[in-house]
PADREN-498561 format. One line per 3 residues: their letters; for each residue x, y, z of C-alpha. Coordinates in Angstrom, 2 decimals. Example, Ala and Ser with C-alpha at 12.3 -4.5 7.8 and 13.67 -1.06 7.14 Angstrom:
residues 2
as) 12.30 -4.50 7.80; 13.67 -1.06 7.14
//
This chain:
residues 120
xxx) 201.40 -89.17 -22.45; 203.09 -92.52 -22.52; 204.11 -93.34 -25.86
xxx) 205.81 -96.62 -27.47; 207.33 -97.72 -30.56; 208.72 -100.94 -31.65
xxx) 211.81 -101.85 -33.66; 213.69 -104.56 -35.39; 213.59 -106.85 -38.48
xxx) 210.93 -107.31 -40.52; 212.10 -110.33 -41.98; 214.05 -113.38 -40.54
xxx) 214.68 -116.65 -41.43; 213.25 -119.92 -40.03; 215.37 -121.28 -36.71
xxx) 216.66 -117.95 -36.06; 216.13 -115.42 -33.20; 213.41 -112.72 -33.60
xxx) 214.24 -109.86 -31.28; 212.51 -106.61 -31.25; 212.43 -103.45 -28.92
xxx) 209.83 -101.30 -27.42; 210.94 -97.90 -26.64; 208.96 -96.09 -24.41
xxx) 208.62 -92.34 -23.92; 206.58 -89.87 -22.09; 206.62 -92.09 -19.20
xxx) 209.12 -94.88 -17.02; 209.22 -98.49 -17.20; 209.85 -98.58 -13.93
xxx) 208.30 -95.64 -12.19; 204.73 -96.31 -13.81; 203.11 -98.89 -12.55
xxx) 202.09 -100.90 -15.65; 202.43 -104.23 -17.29; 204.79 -103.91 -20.55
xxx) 203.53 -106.36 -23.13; 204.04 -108.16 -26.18; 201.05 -108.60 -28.34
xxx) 200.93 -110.33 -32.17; 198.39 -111.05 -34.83; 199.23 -113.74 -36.92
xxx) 197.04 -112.83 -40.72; 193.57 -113.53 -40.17; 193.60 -114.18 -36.69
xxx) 192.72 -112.05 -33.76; 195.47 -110.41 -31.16; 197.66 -112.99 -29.22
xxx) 199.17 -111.99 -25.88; 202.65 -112.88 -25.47; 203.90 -111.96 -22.74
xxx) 204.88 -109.61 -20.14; 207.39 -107.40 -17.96; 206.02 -105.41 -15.38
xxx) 207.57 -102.31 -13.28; 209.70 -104.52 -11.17; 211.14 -106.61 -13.60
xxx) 208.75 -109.85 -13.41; 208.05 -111.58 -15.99; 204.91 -113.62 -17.24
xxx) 204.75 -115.67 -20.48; 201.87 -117.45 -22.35; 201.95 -121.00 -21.49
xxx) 202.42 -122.02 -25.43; 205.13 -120.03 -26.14; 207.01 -120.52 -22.27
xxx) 209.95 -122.62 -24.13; 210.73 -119.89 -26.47; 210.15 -116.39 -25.10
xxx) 212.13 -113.58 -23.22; 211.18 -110.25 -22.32; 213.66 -108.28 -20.76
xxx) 214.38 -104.48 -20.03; 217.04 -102.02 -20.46; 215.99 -99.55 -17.81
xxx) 219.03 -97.00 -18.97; 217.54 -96.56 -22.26; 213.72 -96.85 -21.45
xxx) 212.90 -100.24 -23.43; 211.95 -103.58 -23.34; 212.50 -106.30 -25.43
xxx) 211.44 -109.18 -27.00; 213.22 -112.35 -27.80; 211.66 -115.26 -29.97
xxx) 213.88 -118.12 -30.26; 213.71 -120.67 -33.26; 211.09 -119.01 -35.14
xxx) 209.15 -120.79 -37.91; 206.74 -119.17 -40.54; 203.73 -120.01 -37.83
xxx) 205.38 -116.66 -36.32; 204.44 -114.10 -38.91; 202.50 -111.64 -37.27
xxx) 202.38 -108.11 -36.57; 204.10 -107.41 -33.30; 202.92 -104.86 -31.03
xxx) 204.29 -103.62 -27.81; 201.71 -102.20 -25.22; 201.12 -101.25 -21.82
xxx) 198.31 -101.31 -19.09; 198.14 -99.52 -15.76; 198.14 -102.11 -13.37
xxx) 194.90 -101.16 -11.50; 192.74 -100.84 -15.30; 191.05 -103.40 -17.29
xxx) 192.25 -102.83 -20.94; 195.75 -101.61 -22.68; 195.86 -97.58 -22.69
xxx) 198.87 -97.88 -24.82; 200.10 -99.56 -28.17; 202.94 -99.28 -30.62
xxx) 201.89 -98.69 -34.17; 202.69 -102.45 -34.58; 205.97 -104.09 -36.66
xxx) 205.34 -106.40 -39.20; 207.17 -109.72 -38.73; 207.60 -112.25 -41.50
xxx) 209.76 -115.63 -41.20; 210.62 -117.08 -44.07; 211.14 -121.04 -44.64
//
């Protein structure tokens, strides 16, 4: 049973780089063949896809945040990772990591969610 937590701040400052961690267990981020995502819901709006790393390492990004984002892996320690650079208080959300399989419809998988807040 794959199962995922995230980690980092819960509070950073505006300008600054938000980075947080996914850690993944009961499964391989590079064995099963899913999509490892970054989801966020900014307060009261729905869930915002971020972006993306799948079992080989490629990346995809949401066109509005392209300028901005980085997911990366550490394949040693069973993560991936999020980097937000020059946040504003726009990027208050709860973060969530998940994961699909790459041949279903809908996320199997989610973190319990981190909340995120940026101060100005």
């Amino acid at each position: 049973q794959v199962q995922l937590q995230e980690s980092g701040p819960g509070l950073v400052k505006s300008s600054q780089t938000l980075s947080l961690t996914c850690t993944v267990s009961g499964g391989s981020i590079t064995t099963n063949y899913y999509y490892w995502s970054w989801i966020r819901q900014s307060p009261g709006k729905g869930l915002e896809w971020m972006g993306a790393i799948d079992y080989g390492g490629g990346t995809y990004y949401i066109p509005s945040l392209k300028t901005r984002i980085s997911i990366s892996r550490e394949t040693s320690k069973n993560q991936f990772t999020l980097q937000l650079n020059s946040v504003a208080p726009e990027d208050t959300a709860v973060y969530y990591c998940a994961a699909r399989d790459r041949n279903l419809y809908e996320y199997q998988y989610w973190g319990q969610g981190t909340q995120v807040i940026v101060s100005s």
